[in-house]
ZAMARGU-4260 file (C-alpha; in steps of 0.2 Angstrom, whole numbers, plus 5000, padded with zeros to 4 digits):
<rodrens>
0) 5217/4653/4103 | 5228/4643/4113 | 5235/4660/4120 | 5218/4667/4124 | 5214/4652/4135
5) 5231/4652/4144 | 5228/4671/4147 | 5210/4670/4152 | 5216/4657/4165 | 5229/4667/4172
10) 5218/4681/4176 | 5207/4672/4183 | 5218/4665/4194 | 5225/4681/4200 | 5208/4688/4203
15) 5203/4670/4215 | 5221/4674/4223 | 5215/4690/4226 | 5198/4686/4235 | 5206/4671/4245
20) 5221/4686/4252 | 5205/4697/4257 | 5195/4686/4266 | 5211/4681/4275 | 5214/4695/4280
25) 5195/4701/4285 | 5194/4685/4295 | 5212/4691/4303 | 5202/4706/4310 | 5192/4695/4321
30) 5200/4684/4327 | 5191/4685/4343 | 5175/4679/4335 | 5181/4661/4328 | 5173/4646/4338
35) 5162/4657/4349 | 5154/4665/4331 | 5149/4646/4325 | 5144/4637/4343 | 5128/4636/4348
40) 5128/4649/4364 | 5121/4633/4376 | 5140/4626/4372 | 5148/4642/4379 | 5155/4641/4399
45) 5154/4655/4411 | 5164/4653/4427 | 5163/4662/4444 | 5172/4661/4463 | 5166/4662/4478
50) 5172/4660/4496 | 5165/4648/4509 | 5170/4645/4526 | 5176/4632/4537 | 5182/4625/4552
55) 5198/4619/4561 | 5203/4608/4577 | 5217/4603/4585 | 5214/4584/4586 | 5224/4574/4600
60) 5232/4557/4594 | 5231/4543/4601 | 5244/4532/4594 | 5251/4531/4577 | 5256/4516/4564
65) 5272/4516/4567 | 5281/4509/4551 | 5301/4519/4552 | 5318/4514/4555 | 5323/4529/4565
70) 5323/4527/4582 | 5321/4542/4596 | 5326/4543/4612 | 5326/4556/4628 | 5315/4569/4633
75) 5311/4587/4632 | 5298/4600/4635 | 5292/4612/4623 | 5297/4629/4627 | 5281/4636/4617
80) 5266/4625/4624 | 5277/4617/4640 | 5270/4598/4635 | 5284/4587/4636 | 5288/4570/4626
85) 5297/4555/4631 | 5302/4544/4619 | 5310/4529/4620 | 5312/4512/4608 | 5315/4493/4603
90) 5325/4486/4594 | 5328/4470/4583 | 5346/4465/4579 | 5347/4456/4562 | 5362/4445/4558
95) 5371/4442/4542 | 5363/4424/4533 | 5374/4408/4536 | 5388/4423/4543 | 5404/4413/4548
100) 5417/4413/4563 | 5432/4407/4562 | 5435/4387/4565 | 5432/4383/4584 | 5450/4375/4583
105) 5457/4393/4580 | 5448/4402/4593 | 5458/4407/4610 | 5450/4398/4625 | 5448/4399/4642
110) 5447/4382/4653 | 5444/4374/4636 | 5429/4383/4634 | 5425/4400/4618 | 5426/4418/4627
115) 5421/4434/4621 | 5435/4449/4628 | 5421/4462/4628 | 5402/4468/4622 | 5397/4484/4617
120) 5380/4491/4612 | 5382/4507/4600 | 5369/4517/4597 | 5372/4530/4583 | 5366/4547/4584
125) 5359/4553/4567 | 5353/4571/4573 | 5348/4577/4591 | 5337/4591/4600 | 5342/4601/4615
130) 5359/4602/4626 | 5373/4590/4620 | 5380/4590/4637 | 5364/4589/4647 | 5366/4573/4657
135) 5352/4559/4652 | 5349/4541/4661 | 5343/4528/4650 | 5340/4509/4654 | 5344/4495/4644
140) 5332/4479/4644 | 5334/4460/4634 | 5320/4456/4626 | 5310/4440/4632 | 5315/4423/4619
145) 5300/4418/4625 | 5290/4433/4620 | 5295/4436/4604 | 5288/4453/4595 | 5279/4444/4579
150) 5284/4448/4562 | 5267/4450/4554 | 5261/4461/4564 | 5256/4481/4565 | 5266/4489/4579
155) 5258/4509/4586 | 5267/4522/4596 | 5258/4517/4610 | 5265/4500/4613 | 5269/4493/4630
160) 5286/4487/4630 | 5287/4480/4645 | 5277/4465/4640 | 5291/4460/4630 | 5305/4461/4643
165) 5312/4448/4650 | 5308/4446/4666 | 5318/4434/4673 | 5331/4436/4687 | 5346/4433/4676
170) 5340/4442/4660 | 5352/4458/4653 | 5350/4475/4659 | 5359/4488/4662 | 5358/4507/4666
175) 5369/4521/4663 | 5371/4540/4660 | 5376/4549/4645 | 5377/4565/4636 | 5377/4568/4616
180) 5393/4576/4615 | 5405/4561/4626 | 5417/4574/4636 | 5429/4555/4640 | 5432/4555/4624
185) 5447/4568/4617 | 5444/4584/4606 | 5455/4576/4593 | 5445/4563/4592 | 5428/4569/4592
190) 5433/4583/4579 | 5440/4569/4568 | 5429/4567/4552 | 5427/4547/4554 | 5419/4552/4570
195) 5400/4547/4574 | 5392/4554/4590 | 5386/4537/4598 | 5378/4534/4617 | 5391/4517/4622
200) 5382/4503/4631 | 5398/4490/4637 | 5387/4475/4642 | 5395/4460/4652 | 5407/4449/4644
205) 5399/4435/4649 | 5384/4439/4638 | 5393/4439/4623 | 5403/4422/4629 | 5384/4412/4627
210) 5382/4421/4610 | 5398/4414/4604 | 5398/4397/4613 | 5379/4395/4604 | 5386/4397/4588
215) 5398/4382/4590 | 5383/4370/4597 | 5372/4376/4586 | 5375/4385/4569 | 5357/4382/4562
220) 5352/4396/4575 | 5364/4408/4566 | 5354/4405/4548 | 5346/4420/4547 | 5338/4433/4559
225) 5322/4425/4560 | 5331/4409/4568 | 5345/4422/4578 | 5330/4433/4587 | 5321/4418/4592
230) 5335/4408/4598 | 5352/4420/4602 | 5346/4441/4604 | 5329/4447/4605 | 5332/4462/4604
235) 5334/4476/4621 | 5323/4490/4626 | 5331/4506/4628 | 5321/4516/4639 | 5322/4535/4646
240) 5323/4534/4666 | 5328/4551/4671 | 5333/4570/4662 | 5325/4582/4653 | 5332/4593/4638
245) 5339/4581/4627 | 5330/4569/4612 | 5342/4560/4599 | 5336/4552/4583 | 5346/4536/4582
250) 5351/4530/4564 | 5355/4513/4569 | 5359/4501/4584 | 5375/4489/4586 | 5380/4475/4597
255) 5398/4470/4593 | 5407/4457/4601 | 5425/4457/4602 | 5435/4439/4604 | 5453/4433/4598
260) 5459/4419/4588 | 5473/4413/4581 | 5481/4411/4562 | 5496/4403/4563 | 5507/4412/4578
265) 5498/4428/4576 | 5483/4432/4590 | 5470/4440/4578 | 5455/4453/4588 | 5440/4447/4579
270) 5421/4456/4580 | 5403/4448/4576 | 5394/4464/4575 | 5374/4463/4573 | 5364/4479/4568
275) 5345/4484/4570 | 5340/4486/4552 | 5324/4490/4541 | 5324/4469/4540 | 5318/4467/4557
280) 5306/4477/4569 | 5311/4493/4577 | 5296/4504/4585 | 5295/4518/4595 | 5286/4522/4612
285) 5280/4540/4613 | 5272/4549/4628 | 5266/4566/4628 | 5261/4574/4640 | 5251/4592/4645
290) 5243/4593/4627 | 5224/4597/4634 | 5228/4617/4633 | 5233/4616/4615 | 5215/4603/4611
295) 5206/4615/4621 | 5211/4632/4611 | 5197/4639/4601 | 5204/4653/4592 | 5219/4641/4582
300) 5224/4623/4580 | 5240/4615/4584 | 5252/4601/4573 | 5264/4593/4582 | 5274/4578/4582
305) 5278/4566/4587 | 5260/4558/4589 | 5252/4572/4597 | 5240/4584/4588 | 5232/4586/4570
310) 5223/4599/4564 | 5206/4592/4557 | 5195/4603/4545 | 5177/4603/4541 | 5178/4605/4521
315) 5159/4613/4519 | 5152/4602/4504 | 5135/4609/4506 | 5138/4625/4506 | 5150/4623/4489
320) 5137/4617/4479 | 5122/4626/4485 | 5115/4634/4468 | 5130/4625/4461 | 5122/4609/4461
325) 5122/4606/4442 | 5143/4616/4443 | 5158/4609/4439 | 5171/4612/4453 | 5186/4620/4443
330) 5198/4621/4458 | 5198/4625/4477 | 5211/4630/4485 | 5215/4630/4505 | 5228/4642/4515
335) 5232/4638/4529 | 5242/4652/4539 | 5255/4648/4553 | 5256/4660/4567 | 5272/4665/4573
340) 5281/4659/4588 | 5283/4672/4602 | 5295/4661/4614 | 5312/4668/4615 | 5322/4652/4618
345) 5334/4643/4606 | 5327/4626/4606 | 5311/4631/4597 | 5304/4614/4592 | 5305/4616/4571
350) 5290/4618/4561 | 5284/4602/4552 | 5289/4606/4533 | 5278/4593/4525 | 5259/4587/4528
355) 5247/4577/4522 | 5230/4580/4520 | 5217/4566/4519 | 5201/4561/4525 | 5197/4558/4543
360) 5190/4539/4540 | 5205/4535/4530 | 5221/4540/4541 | 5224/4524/4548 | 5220/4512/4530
365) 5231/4527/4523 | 5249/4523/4532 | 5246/4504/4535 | 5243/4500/4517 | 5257/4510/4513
370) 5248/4522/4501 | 5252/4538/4493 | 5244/4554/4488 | 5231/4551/4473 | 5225/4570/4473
375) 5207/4565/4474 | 5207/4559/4494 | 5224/4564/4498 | 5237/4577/4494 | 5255/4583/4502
380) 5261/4601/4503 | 5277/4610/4510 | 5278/4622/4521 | 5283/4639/4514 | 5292/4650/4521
385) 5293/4665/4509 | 5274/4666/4516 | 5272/4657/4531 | 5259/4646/4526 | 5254/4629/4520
390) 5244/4631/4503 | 5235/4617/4498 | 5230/4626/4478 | 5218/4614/4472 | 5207/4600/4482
395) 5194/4601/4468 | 5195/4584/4465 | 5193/4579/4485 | 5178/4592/4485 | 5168/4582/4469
400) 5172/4566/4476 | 5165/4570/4494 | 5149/4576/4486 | 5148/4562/4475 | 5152/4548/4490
405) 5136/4556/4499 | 5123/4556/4485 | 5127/4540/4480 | 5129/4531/4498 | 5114/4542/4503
410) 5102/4535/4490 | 5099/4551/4480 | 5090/4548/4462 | 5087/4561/4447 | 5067/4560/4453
415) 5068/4564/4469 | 5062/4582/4476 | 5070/4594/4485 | 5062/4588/4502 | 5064/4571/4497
420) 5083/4574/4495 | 5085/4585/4511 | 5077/4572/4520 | 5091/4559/4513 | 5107/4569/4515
425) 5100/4574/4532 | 5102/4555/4537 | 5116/4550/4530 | 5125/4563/4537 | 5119/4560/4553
430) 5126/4541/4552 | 5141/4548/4546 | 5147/4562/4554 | 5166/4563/4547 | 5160/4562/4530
435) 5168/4578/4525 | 5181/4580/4537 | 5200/4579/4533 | 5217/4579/4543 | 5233/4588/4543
440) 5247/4576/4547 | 5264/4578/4547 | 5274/4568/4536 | 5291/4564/4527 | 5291/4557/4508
445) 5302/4546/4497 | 5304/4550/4479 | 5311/4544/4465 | 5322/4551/4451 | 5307/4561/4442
450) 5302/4568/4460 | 5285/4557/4463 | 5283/4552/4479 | 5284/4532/4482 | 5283/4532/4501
455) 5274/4544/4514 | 5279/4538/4534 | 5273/4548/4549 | 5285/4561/4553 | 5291/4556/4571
460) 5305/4569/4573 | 5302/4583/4586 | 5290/4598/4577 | 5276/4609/4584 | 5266/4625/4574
465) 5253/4634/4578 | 5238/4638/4564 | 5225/4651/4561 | 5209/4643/4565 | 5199/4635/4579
470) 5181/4637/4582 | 5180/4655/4583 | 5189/4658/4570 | 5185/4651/4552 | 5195/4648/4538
475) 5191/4651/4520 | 5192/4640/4505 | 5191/4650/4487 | 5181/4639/4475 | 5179/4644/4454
480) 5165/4636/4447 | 5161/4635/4427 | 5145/4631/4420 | 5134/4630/4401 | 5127/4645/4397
</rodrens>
């Protein structure tokens, strides 16, 4: 009996084994069917596209937050749009805290008194545009003790530097002419690889004599930089005074001065060398000029830096959501198409390689609180150059958030009618007219070791492309919508 049972219970566990391995395999052959065959049809999504256009300007710039340690000088007209930009900067020197010099009682004297042999002003070139031997006159410019530039304060492109200048008959200054390769100086010495290209500012002796003799009578001032700018170097203004054809980016500024002492019978050659660094203030000045062709074009928008045209877009919220209203906003995506240069020259300004867009009312907050792209009111792209273009492949997030900042601001409830809500959009709109407008700015990026982006700065270097757009001619956004059935 025993047996019967054990039998009985093996076939019928061949026979379940059996019906499990058939409906296996009939539920195999429609695969397609499983979720969608047991979800209620108003849970399934349809999606769709559509195309919407917009429009572009080119929008002149005032003056920009001005938050870099690179430094331009010179000046050059665009070969492309012939507007020219001047540039020219100031700078801080910062000082090494409690930094020593050697005892007073080893220092060579003259009439008793501490001299410096020589001052020179170096100012390191990191990169430059245009002719290394076109000739360029700069003047140098001490700052005003009196006047000091304050620590706490936002500095623009468009500050006047002459309010900070000292004025007084026996303040520093100096003017010379240079060129970015220094034919003075030998081949064999400029082809050397310790070589910097620098513009060389020798500045009397006697000015680096007070420096030195202040430190003896009073060391306190040499504590830090706040104490140094405020009672030994302000700082100079180096301003462009004549030439055309040449900008350089400077890396960074020196003032050394060169003195001797003594250790035991041997005359040493000492140095206190000051640098302009990210500790203390440096700011450019940029001028541009002839940029009202470029504003004024209607079939394309302009980018161009340094501090001189955007290109603004009208994102076309309504339009998105009309019969959408109830939509989500999967992704939208923006192309914008640069137009080639015609110009045959070979100082072609460069095209900027990365931008910024964000929202019109939040440029300025965006650069002085230092903030970075949160892909809901701001997002970077690069330029690519396998397709000419900068592709910006999905601003949904910016699209949702523009429609939901005007519904809410604009008062709109669940109960309210169609005319009800026309009426309300139609006024707030009015009162805010850059609601939905965004801007294209040029820009350069920190990241860190995984490749996010920690710091966006303006980009100040010397760029300039041209864009499809303008008024009469509108640019498409592509936009895929889902929705519940």
């Amino acid at each position: 009996m025993q047996y019967l049972y054990h039998h009985i219970g093996t076939l019928l566990l061949a026979f379940a084994t059996l019906f499990v391995s058939t409906g296996l395999i009939s539920c195999d052959d429609q695969t397609g069917t499983i979720g969608s065959g047991i979800m209620p049809d108003e849970d399934l999504t349809t999606t769709s596209q559509a195309i919407h256009n917009f429009t572009t300007s080119s929008l002149g710039v005032d003056s920009l937050i001005a938050f870099t340690s690179d430094c331009y000088l010179g000046r050059i007209t665009d070969p492309e749009t012939n507007s020219t930009t001047t540039s020219d900067f100031i700078a801080q020197f910062a000082t090494l805290e409690n930094d020593k010099l050697p005892d007073i009682s080893a220092m060579i004297k003259e009439n008793g008194q501490v001299v410096a042999d020589s001052v020179i002003i170096n100012l390191y070139i990191k990169s430059y545009y245009g002719d290394s031997v076109n000739p360029m006159k700069i003047g140098v410019y001490e700052l005003d003790r009196n006047n000091i530039l304050p620590e706490d304060k936002n500095y623009y492109t468009n500050i006047e530097p002459e309010e900070y200048v000292n004025k007084s008959n026996d303040a520093l200054k100096k003017e010379i002419s240079f060129t970015v390769t220094n034919l003075a100086i030998d081949d064999t010495i400029r082809s050397a690889t310790t070589y910097s290209k620098n513009i060389r500012i020798s500045l009397p002796s006697d000015y680096g004599t007070a420096i030195l003799q202040k430190y003896y009578q009073h060391p306190e001032y040499f504590k830090n930089s706040y104490t140094f700018i405020r009672n030994v170097v302000p700082g100079f203004y180096f301003k462009t005074l004549a030439g055309n054809g040449t900008m350089v980016n400077i890396d960074v500024s020196t003032l050394t001065i060169f003195f001797k002492y003594q250790i035991e019978q041997d005359t040493i050659v000492g140095i206190k060398r000051i640098a302009s660094t990210k500790e203390v203030i440096q700011c450019n000045n940029f001028q541009n000029r002839n940029l009202q062709p470029m504003l004024t074009e209607n079939n394309c928008t302009y980018i161009k830096s340094p501090a001189a045209i955007f290109t603004e877009a009208t994102l076309p919220i309504n339009e998105i959501y009309k019969n959408h209203e109830n939509d989500t906003i999967n992704s939208a995506k923006i192309v914008f198409k640069r137009v080639n240069s015609l110009t045959n020259s070979q100082f072609i300004l460069q095209t900027p390689q990365q931008l910024l867009m964000v929202r019109k009312s939040e440029l300025e907050t965006f650069f002085k609180d230092k903030d970075t792209p949160d892909n809901t009111t701001s997002y970077t792209t690069k330029f690519s150059q396998s397709y000419n273009s900068y592709t910006f492949s999905n601003i949904a997030g910016m699209v949702s958030y523009l429609h939901r900042l005007r519904n809410k601001e604009a008062g709109i409830k669940p109960t309210d009618d169609y005319n009800t809500i026309l009426a309300k959009t139609k006024q707030w709109e009015a009162n805010n007219p850059d609601w939905n407008k965004v801007v294209l700015v040029p820009i350069t990026t920190n990241t860190d070791s995984y490749s996010n982006i920690i710091n966006v700065f303006h980009d100040f270097s010397l760029s300039s492309t041209k864009l499809l757009g303008g008024i009469n001619n509108p640019q498409q956004i592509t936009v895929v919508y889902s929705r519940f059935k």
